[in-house]
C-alpha positions as CSV (number, residue, x, y, z in Angstrom):
1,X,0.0,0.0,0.0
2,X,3.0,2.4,1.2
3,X,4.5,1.8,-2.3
4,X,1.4,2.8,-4.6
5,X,0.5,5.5,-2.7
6,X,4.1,6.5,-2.6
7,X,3.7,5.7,-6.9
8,X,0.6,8.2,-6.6
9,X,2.2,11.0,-4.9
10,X,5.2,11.2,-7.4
11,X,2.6,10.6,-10.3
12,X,0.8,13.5,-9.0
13,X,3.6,15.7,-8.5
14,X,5.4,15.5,-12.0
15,X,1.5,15.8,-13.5
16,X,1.2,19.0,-11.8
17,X,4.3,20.4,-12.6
18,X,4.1,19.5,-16.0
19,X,1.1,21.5,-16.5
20,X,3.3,24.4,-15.1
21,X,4.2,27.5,-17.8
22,X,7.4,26.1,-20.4
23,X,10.0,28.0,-18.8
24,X,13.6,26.8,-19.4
25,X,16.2,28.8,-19.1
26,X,19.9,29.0,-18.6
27,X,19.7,28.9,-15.1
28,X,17.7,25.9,-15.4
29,X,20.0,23.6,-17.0
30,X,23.3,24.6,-14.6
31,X,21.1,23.5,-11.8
32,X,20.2,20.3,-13.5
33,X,24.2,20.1,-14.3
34,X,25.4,20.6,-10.7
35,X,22.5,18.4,-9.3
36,X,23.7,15.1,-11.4
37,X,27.0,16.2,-10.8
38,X,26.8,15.6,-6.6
39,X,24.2,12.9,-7.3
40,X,27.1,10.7,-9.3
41,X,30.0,12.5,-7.5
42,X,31.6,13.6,-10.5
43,X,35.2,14.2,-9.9
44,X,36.3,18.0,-10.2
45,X,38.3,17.2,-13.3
46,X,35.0,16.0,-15.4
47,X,33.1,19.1,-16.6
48,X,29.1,18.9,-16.9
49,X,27.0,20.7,-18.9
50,X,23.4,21.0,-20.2
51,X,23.2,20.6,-24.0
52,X,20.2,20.1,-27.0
53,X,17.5,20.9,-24.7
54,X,13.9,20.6,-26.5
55,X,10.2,20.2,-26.5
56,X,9.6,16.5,-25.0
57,X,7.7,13.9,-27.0
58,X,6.1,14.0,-23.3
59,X,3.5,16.6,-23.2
60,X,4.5,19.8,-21.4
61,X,8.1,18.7,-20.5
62,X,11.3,19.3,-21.9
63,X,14.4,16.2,-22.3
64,X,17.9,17.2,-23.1
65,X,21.4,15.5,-22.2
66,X,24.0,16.2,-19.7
67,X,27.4,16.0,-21.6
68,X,30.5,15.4,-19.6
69,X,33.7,15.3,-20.6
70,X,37.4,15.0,-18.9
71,X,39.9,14.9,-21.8
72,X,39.1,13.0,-24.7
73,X,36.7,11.0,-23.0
74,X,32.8,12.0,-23.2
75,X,29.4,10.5,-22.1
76,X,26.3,11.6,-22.3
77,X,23.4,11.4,-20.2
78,X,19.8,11.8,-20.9
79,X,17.4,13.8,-18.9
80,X,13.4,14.5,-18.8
81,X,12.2,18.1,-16.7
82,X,9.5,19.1,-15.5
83,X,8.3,22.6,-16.6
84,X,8.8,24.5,-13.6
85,X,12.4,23.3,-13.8
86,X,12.0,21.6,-10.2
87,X,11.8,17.5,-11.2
88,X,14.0,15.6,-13.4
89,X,14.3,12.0,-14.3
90,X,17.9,11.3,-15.8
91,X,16.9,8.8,-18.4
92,X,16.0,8.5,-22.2
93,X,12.5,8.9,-23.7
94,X,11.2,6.3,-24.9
95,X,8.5,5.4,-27.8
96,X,7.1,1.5,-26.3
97,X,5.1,1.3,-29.7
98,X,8.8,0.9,-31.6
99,X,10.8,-2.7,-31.0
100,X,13.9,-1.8,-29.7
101,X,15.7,-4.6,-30.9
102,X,14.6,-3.4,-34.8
103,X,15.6,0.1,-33.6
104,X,19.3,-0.9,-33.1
105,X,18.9,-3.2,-35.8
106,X,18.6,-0.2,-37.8
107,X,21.5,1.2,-36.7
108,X,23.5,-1.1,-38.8
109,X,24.7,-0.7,-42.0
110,X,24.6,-4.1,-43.8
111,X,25.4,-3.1,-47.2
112,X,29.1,-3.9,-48.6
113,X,29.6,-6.1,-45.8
114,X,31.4,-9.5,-45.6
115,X,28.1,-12.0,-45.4
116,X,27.2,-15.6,-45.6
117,X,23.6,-17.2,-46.2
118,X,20.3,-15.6,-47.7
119,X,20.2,-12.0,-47.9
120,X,16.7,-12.6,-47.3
121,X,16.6,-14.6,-44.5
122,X,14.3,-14.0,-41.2
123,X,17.6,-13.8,-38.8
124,X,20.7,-12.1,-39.4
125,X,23.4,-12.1,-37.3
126,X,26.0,-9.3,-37.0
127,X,29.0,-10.3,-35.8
128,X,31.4,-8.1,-34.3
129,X,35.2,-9.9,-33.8
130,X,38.9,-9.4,-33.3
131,X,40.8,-11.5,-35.2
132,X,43.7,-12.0,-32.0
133,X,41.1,-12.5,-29.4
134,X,40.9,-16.2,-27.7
135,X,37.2,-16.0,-26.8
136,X,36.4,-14.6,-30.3
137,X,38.0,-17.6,-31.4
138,X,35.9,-19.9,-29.4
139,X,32.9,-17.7,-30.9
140,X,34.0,-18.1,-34.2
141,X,33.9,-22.5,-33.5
142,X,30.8,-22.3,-32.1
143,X,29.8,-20.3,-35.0
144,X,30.8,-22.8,-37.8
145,X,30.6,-25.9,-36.1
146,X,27.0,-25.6,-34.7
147,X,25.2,-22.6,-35.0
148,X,25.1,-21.8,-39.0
149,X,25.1,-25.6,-39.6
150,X,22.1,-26.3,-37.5
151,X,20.3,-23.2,-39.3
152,X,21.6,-23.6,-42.8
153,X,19.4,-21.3,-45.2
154,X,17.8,-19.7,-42.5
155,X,20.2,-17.0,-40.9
156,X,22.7,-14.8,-42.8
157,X,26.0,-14.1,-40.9
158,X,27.7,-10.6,-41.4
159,X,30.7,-9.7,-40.2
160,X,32.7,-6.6,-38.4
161,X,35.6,-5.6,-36.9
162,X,35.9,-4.2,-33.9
163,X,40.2,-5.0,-33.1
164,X,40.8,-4.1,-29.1
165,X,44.3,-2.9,-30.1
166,X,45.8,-1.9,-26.9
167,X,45.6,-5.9,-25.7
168,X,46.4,-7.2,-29.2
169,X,48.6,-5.9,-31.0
170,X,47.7,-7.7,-34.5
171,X,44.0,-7.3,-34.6
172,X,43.9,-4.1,-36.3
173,X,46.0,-4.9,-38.9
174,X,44.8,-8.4,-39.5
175,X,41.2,-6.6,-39.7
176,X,42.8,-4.5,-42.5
177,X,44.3,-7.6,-44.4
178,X,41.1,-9.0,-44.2
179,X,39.4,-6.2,-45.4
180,X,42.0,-6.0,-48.4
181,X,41.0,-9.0,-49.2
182,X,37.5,-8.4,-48.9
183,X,38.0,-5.4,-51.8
184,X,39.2,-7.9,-54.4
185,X,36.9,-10.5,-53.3
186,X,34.6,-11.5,-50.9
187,X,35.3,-15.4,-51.1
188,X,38.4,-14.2,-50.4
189,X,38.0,-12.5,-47.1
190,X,36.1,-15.7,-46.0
191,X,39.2,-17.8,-46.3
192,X,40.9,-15.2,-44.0
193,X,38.6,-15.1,-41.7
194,X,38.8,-18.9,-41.2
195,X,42.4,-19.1,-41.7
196,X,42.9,-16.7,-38.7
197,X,41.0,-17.6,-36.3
198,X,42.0,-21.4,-37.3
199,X,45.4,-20.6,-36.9
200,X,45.6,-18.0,-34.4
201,X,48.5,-19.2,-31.7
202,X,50.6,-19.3,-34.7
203,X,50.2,-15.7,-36.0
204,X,52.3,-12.9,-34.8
205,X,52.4,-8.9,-36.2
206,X,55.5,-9.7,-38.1
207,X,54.4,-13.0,-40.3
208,X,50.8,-11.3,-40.4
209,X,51.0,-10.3,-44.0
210,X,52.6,-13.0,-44.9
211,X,50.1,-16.0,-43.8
212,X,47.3,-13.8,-45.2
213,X,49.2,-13.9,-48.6
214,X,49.2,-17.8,-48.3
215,X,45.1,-18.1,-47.2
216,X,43.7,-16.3,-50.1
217,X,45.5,-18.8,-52.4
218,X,44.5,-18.2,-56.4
219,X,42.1,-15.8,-57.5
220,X,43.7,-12.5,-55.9
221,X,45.8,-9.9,-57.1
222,X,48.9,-10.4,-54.4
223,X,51.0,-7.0,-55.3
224,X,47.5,-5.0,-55.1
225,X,46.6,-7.1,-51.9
226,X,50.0,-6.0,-50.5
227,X,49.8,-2.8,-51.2
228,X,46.3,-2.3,-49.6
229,X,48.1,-3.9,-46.6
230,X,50.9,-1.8,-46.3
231,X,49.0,1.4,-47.0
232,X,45.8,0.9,-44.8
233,X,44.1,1.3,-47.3
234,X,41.0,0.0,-45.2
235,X,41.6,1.1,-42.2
236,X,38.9,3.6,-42.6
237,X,36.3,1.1,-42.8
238,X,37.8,-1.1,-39.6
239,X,37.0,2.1,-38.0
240,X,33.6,2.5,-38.8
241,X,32.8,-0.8,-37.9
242,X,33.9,-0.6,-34.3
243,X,32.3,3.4,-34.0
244,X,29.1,1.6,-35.2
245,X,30.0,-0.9,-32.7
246,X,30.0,1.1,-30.1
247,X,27.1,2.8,-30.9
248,X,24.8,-0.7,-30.7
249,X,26.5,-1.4,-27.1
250,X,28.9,-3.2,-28.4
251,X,31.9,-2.6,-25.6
252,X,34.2,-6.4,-25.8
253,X,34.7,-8.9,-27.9
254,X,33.2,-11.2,-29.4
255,X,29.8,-9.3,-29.5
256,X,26.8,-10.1,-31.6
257,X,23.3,-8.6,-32.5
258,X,20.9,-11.3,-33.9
259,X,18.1,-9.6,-35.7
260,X,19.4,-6.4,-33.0
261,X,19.5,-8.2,-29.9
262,X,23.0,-8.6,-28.5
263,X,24.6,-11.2,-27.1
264,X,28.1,-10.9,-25.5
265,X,30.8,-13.2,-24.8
266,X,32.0,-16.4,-26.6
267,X,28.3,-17.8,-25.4
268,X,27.2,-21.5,-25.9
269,X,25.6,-22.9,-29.2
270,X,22.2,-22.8,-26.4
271,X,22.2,-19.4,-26.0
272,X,22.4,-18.7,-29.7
273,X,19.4,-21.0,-30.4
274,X,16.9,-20.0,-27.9
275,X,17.5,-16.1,-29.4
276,X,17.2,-17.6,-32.9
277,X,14.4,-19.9,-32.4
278,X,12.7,-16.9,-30.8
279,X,12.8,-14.9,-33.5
280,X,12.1,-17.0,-36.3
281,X,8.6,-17.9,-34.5
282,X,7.5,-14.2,-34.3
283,X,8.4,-14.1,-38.2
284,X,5.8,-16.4,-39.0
């Protein structure tokens, strides 16, 4: 009783001062600023401040987003206030009648990506991997050995990079070999993929280049393949992949979104199934 009464009171409380006057000022948002910055003890070094402040898809309330920063690091944290400028809720708006899991599915870009199976198909599964990392080799067996075998013709794989560089010093630039290889031709870049996670204790970032020269075998232009290496000529695109990453909630490796929900960690062929199973019921 205590608790929906309590549920009442704080209902009734951000209703009426909703239906206050719209009056936001500058004064407003530093007092939303300091406030979050004693309620999450912000250290002195990280600055805090109110930014994109706007009419609320929440009838007579304003949202915006608290931006700190200390260096080159910045996050960003959402906010909902009440007209009168006296109640705030620090969290994102959000529209129930969308699918979330569509809504970051949207997020990524598919198109001119490395991918396996129907482009059609009911599931996809976005795979984001560092070529160096144990676990994403364990992700990358139960990948080929169970998973895509078990749903052959009914998921489409597609792959990105997202190297942790500062722990392995390879990944990056095997993700740019592989992309190289990609450029030429997609077949290609599967035999890479396979090839380094197969062989992964034996690879080190000085005979890189040289066992990706040996697993694309025929078929590929080698001096235009080692020139794309040893220019980075697609390190650009390594880089989008693990921004995008990042953006989905991607934050380790290996990470991956099946039709936009994500599942992290080098996860058992189970855990892969029930999310698969799942959603190719509610596509029927």
């Amino acid at each position: 009783m205590k608790i929906a009464l309590r549920a009442m009171t704080i209902a009734l409380v951000w209703t009426l001062a909703t239906l206050a006057p719209v009056v936001v000022v500058a004064d407003d948002g530093d007092k939303v600023a300091e406030y979050f910055r004693k309620k999450a003890n912000l250290p002195p070094a990280v600055t805090a401040k109110v930014v994109d402040v706007k009419d609320s898809k929440i009838k007579g309330a304003k949202e915006g987003v608290i931006e700190m920063t200390s260096g080159t690091n910045n996050q960003k944290q959402p906010f909902l206030m009440s007209n009168d400028g006296r109640y705030v809720v620090f969290a994102a708006v959000e529209d129930i009648t969308v699918n979330p899991f569509e809504a970051v599915a949207k997020k990524i870009s598919l198109k001119d990506r490395p991918s396996r199976g129907p482009a059609d198909a009911k599931v996809t599964i976005v795979e984001y991997s560092d070529f160096q990392c144990p676990f994403c080799s364990r992700g990358y067996n139960t990948l080929e050995n169970e998973v895509m075998k078990e749903y052959e013709g009914k998921v489409r794989l597609v792959f990105k990079n997202f190297p942790l560089q500062s722990i392995h010093p390879w990944a990056e630039p095997a993700a740019v070999a592989a992309e190289c290889a990609f450029k030429q031709n997609p077949e290609a870049f599967w035999k890479v993929y396979n090839y380094l996670f197969q062989n992964q204790k034996d690879i080190t970032a000085q005979n890189l280049k040289e066992k990706v020269l040996t697993a694309v075998g025929d078929g590929v232009d080698k001096a235009a393949l080692t020139d794309c290496i040893d220019n980075q000529k697609t390190l650009a695109q390594v880089k989008a992949d693990q921004q995008e990453g990042t953006t989905v909630g991607v934050n380790g490796t290996p990470a991956f979104l099946i039709n936009g929900r994500l599942l992290s960690g080098a996860q058992p062929a189970a855990q892969f199934k029930a999310i698969i199973d799942d959603e190719l019921a509610s596509k029927k």
